[in-house]
C-alpha positions in Angstrom: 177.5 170.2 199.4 180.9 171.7 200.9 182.5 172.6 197.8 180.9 173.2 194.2 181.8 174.5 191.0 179.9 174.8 187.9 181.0 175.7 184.6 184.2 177.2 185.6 186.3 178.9 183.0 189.6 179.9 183.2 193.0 180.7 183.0 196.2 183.3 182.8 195.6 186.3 181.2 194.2 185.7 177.3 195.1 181.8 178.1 192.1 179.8 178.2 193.2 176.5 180.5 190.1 175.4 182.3 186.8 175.0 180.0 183.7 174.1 181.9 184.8 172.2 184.9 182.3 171.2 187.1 183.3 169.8 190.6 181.7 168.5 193.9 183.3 167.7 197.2 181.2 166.3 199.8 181.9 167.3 203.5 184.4 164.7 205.2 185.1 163.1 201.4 188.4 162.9 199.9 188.3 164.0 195.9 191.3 163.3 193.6 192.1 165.1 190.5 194.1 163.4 188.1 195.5 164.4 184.6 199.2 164.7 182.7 201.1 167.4 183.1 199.6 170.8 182.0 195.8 169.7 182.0 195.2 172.4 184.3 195.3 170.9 187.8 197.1 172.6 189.4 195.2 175.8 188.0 192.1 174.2 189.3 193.3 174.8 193.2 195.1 177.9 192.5 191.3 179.5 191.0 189.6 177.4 194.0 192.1 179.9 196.3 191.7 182.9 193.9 195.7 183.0 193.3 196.6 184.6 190.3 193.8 183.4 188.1 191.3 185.2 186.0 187.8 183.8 185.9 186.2 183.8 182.7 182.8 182.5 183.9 181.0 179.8 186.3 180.4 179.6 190.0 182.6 178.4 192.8 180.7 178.0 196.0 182.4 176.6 199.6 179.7 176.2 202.1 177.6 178.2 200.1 180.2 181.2 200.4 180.9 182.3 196.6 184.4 182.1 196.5 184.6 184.4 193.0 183.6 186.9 195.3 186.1 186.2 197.9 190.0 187.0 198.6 192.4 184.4 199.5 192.1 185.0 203.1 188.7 184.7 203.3 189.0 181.5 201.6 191.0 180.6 204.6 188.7 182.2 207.1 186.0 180.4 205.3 187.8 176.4 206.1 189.3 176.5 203.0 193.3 175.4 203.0 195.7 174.8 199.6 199.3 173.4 200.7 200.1 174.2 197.0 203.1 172.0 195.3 206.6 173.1 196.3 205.1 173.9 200.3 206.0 177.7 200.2 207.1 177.8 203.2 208.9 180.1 205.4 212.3 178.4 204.8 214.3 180.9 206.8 212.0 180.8 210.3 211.9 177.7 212.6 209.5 175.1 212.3 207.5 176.3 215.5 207.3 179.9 213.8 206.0 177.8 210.0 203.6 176.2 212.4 202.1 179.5 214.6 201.8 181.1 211.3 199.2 179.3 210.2 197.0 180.3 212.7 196.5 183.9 211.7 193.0 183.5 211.1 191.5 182.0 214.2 191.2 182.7 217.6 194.6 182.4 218.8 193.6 182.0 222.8 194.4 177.8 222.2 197.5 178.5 219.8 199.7 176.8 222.3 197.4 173.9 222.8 197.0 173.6 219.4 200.8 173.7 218.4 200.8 171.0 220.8 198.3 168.9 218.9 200.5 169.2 215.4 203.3 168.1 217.2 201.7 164.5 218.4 200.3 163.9 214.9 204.1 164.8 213.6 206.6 163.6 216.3 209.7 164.2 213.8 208.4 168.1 213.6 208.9 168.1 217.2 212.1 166.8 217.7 212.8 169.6 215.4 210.5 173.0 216.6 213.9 175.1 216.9 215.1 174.4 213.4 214.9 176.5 210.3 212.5 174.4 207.9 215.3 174.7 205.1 217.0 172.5 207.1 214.2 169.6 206.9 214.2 166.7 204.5 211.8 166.7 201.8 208.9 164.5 203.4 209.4 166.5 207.0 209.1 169.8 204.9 205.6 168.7 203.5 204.3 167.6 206.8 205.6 170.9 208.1 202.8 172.3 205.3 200.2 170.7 206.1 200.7 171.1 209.5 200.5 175.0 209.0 197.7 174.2 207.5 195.8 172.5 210.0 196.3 175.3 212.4 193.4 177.2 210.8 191.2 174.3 211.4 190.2 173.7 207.7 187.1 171.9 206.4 188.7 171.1 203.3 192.3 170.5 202.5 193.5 171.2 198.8 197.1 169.2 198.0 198.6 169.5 195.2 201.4 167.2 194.2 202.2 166.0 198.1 204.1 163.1 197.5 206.6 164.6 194.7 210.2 163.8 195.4 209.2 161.6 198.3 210.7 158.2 199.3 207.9 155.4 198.9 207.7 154.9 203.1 207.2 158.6 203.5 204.2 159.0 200.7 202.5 156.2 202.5 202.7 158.0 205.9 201.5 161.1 204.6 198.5 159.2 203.0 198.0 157.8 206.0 198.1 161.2 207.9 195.5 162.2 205.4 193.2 158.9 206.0 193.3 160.2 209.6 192.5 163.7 208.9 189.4 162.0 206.4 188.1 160.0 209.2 187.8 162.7 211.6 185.8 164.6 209.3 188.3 166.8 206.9 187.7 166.7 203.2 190.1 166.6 201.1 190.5 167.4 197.3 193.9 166.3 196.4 196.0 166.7 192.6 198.4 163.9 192.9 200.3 161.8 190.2 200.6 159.0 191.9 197.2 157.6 190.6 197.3 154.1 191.9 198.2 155.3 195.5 195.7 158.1 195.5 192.7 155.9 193.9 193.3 153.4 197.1 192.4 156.6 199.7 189.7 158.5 197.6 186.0 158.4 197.2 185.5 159.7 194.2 188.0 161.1 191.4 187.9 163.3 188.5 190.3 162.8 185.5 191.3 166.1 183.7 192.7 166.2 180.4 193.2 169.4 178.4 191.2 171.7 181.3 188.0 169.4 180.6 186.7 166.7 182.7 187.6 163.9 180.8 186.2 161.5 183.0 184.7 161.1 186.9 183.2 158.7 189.2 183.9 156.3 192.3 187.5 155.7 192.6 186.6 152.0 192.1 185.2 152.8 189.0 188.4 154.9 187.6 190.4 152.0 189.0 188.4 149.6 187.0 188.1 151.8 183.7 190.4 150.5 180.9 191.4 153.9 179.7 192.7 155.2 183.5 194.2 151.8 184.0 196.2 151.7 180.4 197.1 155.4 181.0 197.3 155.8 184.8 198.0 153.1 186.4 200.2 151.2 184.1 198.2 148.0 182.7 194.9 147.2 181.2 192.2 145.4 183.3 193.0 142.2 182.3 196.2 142.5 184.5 194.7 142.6 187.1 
């Protein structure tokens, strides 16, 4: 098991948000988290990369590394990436700086070769190294993210909200991107609102509702379940 967390508890300060979550991702399998606002998703990958939450109780363990025990950076150093929502980037330095930055936990002896490689899997990022990443549009600004990312060579990628504000053609070439980075043997544990979409690219899913697991299984059985179709995905199964 890559990832797993057991009976996780917590939140902000004296504000209870997740209560007993307990999460697997598999090695080279791509997990969705799904929910309304304010179930505590985005909470979920913010404790899975020790920002700014307190731990009540539970385990989280990547690649049998307890992460409770961990910082941040050794998260990263660990293979474990979060492009949180909103990019945070470094709006103000060039996309080629964004990209470089990325690697500042591994060897950097193959940085050049491995700037290279971002920019063939995101030609429009290279037709734009020298430019500040304020200057990109929405949908180059996230690929810029998760290209940063990839430059520490992650074994799972945590995305939360990617396709927000996107224009339909560029959410399905970012899913794509993903699909390629699934094949090749990244996991993936992705929060997204765009339940149909994500359900189409995931194994397996977990559906969060008031920071409990309300429900989880194969994403063809979530895309089959009355309740996730009725509330998620915009009809019952008889419309099919």
């Amino acid at each position: 098991m890559l990832l797993e967390i057991r009976d996780l508890h917590a939140g902000y300060g004296a504000l209870d948000v997740l209560r007993g979550i307990d999460l697997t991702v598999e090695a080279g399998e791509m997990v969705a988290v799904l929910g309304p606002n304010g179930a505590g998703k985005s909470t979920l990958l913010r404790t899975i990369s020790r920002i700014d939450t307190n731990v009540r109780s539970g385990a989280i363990t990547f690649d049998g590394h307890d992460l409770l025990r961990a910082s941040t950076v050794q998260g990263v150093r660990y293979g474990c990436l979060h492009v949180p929502e909103g990019r945070q980037l470094f709006t103000e330095l060039s996309v080629d700086d964004n990209i470089r930055l990325g690697a500042f936990t591994v060897d950097r002896k193959n940085i050049d070769a491995d700037v290279a490689a971002i920019y063939e899997r995101f030609p429009a990022l290279a037709d734009r190294k020298t430019q500040t990443a304020f200057s990109l549009s929405g949908g180059e600004q996230q690929m810029l993210a998760i290209g940063r990312a990839l430059m520490a060579k992650p074994r799972m990628l945590m995305l939360d909200e990617p396709s927000t504000g996107l224009a339909p053609q560029i959410v399905a070439q970012i899913f794509g991107i993903l699909a390629d980075l699934k094949r090749a043997g990244t996991a993936i544990l992705i929060v997204e609102q765009n339940a149909y979409l994500t359900l189409q690219h995931a194994d397996r899913a977990y559906v969060l509702e008031n920071g409990e697991i309300a429900l989880s299984g194969t994403a063809a059985e979530l895309t089959a379940d009355e309740r996730v179709r009725a509330i998620y995905l915009g009809g019952s199964t008889d419309e099919a």
